[in-house]
Gaussian input, Z-matrix of N, CA and C with variables (Angstrom, degrees):
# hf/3-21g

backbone

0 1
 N
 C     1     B1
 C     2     B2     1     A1
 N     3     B3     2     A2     1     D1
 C     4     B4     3     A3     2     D2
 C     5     B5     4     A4     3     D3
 N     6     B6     5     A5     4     D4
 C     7     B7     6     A6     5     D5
 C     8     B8     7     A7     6     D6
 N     9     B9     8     A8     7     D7
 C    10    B10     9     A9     8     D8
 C    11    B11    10    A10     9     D9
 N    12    B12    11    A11    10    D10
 C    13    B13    12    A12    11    D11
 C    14    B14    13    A13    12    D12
 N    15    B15    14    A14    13    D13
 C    16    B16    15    A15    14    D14
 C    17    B17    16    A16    15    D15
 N    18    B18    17    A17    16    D16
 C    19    B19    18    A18    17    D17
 C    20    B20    19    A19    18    D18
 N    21    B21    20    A20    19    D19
 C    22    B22    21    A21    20    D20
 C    23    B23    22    A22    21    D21
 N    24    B24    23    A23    22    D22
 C    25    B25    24    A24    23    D23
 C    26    B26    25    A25    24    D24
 N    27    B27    26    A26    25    D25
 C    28    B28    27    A27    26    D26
 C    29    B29    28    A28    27    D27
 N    30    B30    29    A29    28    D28
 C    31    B31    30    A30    29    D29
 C    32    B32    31    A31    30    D30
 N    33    B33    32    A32    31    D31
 C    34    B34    33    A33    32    D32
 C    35    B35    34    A34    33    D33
 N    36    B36    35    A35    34    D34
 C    37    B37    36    A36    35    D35
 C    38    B38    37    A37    36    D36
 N    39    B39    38    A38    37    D37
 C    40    B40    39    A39    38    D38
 C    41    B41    40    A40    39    D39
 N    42    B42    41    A41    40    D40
 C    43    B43    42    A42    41    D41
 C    44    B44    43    A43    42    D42
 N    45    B45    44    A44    43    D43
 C    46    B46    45    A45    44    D44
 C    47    B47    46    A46    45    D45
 N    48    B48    47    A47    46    D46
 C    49    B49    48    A48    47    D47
 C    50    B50    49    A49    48    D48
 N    51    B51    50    A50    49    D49
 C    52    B52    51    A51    50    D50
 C    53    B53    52    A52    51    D51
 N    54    B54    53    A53    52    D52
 C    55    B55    54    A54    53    D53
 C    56    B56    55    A55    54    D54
 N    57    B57    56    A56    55    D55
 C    58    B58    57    A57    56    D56
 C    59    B59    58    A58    57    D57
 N    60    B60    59    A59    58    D58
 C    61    B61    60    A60    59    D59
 C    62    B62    61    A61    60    D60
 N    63    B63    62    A62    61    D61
 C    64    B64    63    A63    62    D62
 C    65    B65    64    A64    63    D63
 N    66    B66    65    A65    64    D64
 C    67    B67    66    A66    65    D65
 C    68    B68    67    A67    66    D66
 N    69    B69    68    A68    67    D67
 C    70    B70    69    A69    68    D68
 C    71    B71    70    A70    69    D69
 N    72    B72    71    A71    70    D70
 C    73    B73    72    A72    71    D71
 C    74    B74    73    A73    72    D72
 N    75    B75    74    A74    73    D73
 C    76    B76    75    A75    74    D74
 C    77    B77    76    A76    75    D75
 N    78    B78    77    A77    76    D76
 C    79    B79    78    A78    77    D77
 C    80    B80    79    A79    78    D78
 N    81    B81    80    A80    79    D79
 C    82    B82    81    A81    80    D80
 C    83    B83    82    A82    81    D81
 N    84    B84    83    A83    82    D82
 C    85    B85    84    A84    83    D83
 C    86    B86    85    A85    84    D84
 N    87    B87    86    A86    85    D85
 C    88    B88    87    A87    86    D86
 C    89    B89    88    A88    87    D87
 N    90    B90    89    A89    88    D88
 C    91    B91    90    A90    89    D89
 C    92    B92    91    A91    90    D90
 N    93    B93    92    A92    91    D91
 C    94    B94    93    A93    92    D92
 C    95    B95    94    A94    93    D93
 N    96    B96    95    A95    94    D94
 C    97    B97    96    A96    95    D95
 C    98    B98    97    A97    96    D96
 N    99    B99    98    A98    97    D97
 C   100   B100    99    A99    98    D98
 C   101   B101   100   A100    99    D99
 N   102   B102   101   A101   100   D100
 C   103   B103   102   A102   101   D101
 C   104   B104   103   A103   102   D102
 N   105   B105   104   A104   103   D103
 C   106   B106   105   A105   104   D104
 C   107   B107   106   A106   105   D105
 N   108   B108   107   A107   106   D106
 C   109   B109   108   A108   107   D107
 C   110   B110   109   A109   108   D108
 N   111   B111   110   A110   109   D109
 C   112   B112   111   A111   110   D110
 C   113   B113   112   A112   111   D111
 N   114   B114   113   A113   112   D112
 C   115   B115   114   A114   113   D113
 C   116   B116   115   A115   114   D114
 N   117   B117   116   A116   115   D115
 C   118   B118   117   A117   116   D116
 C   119   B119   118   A118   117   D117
 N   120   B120   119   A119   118   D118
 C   121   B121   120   A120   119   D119
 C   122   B122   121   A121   120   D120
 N   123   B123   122   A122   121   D121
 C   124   B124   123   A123   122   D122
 C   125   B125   124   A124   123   D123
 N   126   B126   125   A125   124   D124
 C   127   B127   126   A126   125   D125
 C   128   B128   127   A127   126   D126
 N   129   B129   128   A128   127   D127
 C   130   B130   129   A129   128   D128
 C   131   B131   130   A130   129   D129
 N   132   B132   131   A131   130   D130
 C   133   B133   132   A132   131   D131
 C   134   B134   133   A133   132   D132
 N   135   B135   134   A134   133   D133
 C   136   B136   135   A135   134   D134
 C   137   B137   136   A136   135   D135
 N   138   B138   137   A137   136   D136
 C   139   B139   138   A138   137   D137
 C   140   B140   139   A139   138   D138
 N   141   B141   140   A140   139   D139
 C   142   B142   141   A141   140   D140
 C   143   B143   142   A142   141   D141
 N   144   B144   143   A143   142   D142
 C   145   B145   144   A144   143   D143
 C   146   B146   145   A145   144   D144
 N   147   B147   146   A146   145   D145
 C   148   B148   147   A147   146   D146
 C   149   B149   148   A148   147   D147
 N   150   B150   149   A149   148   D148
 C   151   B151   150   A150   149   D149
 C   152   B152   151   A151   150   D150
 N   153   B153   152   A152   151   D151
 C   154   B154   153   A153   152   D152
 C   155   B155   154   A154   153   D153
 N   156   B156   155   A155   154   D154
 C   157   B157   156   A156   155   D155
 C   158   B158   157   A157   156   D156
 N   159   B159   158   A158   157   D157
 C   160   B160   159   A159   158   D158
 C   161   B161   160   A160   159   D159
 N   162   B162   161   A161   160   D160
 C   163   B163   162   A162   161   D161
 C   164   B164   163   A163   162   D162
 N   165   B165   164   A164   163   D163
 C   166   B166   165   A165   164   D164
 C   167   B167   166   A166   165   D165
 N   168   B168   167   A167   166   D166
 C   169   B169   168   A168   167   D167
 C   170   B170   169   A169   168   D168
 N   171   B171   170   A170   169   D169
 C   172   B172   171   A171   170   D170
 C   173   B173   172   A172   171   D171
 N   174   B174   173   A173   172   D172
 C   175   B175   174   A174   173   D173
 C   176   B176   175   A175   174   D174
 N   177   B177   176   A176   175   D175
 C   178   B178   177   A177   176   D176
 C   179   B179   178   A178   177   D177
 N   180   B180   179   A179   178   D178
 C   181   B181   180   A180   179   D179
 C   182   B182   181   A181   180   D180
 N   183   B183   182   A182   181   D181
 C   184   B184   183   A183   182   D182
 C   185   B185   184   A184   183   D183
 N   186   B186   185   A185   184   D184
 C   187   B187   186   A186   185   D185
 C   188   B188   187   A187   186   D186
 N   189   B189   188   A188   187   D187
 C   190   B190   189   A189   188   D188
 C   191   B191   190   A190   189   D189
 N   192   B192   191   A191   190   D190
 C   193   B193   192   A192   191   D191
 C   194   B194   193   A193   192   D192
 N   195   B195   194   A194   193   D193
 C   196   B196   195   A195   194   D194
 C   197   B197   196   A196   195   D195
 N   198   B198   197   A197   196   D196
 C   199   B199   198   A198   197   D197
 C   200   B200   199   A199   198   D198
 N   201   B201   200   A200   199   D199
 C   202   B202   201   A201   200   D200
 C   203   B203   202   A202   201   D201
 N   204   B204   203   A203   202   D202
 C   205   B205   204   A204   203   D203
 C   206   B206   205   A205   204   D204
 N   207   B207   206   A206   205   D205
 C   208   B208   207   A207   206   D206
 C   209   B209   208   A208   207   D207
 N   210   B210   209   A209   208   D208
 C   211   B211   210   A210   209   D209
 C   212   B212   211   A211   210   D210
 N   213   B213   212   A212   211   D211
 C   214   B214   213   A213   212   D212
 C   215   B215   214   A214   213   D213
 N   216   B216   215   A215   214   D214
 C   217   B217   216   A216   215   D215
 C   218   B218   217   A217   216   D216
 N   219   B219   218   A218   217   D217
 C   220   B220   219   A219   218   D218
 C   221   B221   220   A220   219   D219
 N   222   B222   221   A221   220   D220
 C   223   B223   222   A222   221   D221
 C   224   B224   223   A223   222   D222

   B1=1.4419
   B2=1.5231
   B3=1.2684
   B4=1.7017
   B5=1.8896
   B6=1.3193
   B7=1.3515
   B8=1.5325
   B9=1.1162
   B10=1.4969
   B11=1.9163
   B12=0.7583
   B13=1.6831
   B14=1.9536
   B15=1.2892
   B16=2.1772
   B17=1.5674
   B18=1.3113
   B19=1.6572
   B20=1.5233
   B21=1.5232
   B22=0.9105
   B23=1.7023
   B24=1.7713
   B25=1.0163
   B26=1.7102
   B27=1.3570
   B28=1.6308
   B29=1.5855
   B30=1.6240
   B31=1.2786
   B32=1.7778
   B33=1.8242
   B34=1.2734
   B35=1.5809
   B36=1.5873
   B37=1.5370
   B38=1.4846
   B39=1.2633
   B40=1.4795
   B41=1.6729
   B42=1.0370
   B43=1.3177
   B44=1.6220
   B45=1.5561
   B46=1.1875
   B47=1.5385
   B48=1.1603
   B49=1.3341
   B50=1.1654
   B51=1.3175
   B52=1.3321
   B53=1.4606
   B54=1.6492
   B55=2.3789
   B56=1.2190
   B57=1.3435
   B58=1.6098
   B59=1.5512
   B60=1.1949
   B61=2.0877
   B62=1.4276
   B63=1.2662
   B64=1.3168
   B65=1.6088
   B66=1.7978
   B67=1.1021
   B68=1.7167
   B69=1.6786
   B70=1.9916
   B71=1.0097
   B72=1.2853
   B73=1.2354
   B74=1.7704
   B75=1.4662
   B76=1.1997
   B77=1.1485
   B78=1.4154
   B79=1.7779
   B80=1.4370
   B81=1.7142
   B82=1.1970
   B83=1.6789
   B84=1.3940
   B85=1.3254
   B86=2.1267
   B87=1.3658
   B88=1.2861
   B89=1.6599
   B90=0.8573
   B91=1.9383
   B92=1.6667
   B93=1.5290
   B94=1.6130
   B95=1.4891
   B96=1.5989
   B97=1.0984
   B98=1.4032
   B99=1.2408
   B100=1.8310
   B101=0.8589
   B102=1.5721
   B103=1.3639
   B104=1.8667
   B105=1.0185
   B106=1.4630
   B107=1.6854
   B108=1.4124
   B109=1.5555
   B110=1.8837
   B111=1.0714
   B112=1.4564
   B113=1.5747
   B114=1.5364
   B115=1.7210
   B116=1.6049
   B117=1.5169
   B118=1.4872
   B119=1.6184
   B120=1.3463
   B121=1.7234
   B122=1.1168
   B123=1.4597
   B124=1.6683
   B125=1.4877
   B126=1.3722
   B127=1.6238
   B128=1.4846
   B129=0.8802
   B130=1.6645
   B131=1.8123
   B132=0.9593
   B133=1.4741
   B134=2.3136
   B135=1.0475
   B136=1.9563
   B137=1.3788
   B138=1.3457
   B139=1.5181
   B140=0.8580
   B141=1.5535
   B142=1.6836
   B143=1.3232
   B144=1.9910
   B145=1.4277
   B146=1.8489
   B147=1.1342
   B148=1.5352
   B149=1.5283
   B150=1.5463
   B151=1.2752
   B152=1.4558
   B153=1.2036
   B154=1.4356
   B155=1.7133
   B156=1.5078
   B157=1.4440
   B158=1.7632
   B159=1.5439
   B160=1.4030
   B161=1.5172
   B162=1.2396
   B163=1.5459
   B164=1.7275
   B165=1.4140
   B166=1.1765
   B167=1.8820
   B168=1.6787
   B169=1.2339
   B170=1.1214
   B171=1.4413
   B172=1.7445
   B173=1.3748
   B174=1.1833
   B175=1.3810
   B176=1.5316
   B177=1.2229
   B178=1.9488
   B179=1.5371
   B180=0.9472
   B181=2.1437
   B182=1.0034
   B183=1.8342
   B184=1.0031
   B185=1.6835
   B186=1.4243
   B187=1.2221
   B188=1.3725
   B189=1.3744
   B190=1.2422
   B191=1.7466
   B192=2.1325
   B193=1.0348
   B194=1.5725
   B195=1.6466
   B196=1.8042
   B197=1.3522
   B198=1.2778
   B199=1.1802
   B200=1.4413
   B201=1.3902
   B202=1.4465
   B203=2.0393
   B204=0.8520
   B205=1.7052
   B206=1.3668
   B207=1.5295
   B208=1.8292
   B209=1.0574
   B210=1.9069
   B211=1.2474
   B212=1.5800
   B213=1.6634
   B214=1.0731
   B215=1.7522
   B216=1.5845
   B217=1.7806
   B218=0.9525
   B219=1.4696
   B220=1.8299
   B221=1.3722
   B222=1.5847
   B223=1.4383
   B224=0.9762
   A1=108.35
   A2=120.97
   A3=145.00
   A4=91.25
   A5=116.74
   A6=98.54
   A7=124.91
   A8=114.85
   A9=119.15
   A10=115.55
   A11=126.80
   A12=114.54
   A13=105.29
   A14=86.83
   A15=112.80
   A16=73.37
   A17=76.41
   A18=101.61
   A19=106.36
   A20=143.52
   A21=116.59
   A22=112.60
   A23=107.62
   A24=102.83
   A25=99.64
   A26=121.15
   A27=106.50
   A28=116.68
   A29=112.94
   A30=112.56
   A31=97.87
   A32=120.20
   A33=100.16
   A34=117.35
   A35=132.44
   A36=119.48
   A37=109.04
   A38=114.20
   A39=106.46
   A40=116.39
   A41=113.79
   A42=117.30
   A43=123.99
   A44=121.73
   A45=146.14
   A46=139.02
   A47=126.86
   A48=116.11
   A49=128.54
   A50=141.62
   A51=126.89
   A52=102.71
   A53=90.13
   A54=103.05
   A55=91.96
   A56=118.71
   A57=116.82
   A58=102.82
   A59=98.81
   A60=139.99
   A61=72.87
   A62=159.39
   A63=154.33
   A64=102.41
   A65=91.64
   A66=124.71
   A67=103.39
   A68=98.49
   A69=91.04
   A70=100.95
   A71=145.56
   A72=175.44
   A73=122.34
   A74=108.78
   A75=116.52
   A76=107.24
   A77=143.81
   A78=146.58
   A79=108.07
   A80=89.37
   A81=103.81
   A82=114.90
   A83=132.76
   A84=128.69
   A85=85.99
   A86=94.64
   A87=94.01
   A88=103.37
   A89=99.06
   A90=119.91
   A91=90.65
   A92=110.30
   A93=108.50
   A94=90.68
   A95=105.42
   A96=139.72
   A97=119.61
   A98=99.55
   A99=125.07
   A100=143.68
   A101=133.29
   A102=100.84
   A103=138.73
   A104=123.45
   A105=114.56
   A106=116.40
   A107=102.78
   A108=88.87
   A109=101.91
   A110=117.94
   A111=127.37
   A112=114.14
   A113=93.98
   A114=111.55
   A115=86.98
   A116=109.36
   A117=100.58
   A118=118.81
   A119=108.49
   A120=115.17
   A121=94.13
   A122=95.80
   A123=114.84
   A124=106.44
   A125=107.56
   A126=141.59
   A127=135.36
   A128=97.34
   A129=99.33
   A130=127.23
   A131=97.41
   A132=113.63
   A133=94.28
   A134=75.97
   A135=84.67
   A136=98.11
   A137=128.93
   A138=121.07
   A139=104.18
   A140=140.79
   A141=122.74
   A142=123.06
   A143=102.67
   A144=107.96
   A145=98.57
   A146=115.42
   A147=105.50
   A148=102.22
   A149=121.82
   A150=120.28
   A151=90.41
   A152=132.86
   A153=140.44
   A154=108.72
   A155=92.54
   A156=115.80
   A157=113.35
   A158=114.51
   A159=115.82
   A160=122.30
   A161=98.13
   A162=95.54
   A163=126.48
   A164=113.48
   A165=128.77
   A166=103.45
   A167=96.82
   A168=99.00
   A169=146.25
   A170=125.79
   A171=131.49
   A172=101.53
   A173=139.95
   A174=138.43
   A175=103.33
   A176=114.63
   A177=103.19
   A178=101.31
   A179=100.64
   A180=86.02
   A181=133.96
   A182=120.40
   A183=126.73
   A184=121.62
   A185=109.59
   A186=128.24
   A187=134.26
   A188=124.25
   A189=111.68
   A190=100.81
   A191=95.80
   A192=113.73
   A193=127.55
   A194=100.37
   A195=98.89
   A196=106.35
   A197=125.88
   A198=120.21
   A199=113.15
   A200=124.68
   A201=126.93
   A202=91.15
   A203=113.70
   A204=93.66
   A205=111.72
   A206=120.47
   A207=110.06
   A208=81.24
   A209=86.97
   A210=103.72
   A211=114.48
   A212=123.54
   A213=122.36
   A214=101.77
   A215=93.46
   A216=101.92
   A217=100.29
   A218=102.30
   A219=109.04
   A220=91.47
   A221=101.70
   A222=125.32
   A223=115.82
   D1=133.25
   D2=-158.59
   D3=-107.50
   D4=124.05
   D5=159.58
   D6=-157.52
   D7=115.38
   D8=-138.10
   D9=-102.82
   D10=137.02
   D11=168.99
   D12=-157.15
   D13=153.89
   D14=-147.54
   D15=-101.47
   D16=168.69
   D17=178.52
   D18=-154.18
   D19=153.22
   D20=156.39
   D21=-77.16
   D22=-175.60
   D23=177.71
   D24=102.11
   D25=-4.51
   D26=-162.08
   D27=71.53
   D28=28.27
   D29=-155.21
   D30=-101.44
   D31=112.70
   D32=-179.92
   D33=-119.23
   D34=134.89
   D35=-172.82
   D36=-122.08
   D37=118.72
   D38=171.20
   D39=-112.33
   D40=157.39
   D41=175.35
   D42=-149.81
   D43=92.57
   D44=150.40
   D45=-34.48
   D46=72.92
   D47=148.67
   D48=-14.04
   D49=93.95
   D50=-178.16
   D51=-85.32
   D52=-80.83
   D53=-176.38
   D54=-138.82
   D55=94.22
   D56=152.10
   D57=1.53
   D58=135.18
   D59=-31.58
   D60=-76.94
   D61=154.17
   D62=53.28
   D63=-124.55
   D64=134.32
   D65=-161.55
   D66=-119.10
   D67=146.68
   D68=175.36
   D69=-122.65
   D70=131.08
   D71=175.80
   D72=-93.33
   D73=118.37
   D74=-162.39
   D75=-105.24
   D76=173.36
   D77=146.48
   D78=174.13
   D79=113.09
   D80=174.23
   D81=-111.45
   D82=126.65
   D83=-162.80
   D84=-132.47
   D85=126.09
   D86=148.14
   D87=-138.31
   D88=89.61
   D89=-178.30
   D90=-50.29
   D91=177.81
   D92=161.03
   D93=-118.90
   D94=136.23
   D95=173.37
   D96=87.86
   D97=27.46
   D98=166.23
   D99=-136.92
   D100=115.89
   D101=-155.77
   D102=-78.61
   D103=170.15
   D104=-163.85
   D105=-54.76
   D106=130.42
   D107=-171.60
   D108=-132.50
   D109=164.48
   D110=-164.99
   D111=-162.77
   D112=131.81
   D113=-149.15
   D114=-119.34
   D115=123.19
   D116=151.57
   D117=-150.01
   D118=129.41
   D119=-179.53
   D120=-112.06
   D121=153.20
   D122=143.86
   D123=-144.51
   D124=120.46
   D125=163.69
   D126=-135.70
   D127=133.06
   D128=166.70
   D129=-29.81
   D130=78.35
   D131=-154.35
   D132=-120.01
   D133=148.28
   D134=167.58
   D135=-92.41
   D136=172.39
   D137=171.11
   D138=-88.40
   D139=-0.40
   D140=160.02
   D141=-90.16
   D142=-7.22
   D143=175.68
   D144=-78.21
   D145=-28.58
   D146=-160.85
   D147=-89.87
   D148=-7.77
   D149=-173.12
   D150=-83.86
   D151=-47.70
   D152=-169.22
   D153=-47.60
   D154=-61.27
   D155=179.98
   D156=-48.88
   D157=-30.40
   D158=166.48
   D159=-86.36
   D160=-32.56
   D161=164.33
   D162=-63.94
   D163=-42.89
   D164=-171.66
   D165=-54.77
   D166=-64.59
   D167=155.45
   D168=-58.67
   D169=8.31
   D170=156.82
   D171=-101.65
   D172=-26.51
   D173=169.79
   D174=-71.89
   D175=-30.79
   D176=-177.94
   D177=-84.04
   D178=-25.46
   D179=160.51
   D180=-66.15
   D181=-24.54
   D182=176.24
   D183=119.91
   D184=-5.82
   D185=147.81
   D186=-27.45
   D187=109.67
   D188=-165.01
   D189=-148.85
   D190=93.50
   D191=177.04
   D192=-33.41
   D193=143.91
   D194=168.59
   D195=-160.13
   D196=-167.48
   D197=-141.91
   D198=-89.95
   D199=16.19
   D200=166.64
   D201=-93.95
   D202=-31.16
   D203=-167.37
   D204=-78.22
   D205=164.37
   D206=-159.39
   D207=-138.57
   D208=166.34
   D209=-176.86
   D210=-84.85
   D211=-165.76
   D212=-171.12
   D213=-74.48
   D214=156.91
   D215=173.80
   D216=-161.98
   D217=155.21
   D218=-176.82
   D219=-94.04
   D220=160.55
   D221=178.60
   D222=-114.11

């Protein structure tokens, strides 16, 4: 399972099912006036632990969702 959610900002998060429980975790941020940065785990994660885990980490950059960014969806 593929599951994707936008952010503004160039902000991108994916999150993969690989093989129970380990999950891969995406985040791509190229903010303006920072340079491009790219996050990737894979752990034993639930897919709501790894959805969390991408969110948490776009909020610790400083990200501060609004109403163009969506929620999660499978692809």
């Amino acid at each position: 399972m593929l599951l994707k959610r936008t952010h503004t900002d160039n902000i991108v998060c994916s999150v993969v099912e690989d093989h129970p429980p380990f999950c891969t975790v995406s985040v791509k941020l190229h903010q303006p006036g920072q340079s491009p940065c790219s996050i990737l785990a894979v752990r034993a994660f639930t897919v709501d632990e790894a959805k969390k885990f991408a969110d948490e980490e776009v909020l610790a950059r400083g990200h501060v969702c609004n109403g163009k960014c969506t929620n999660w969806k499978p692809v």
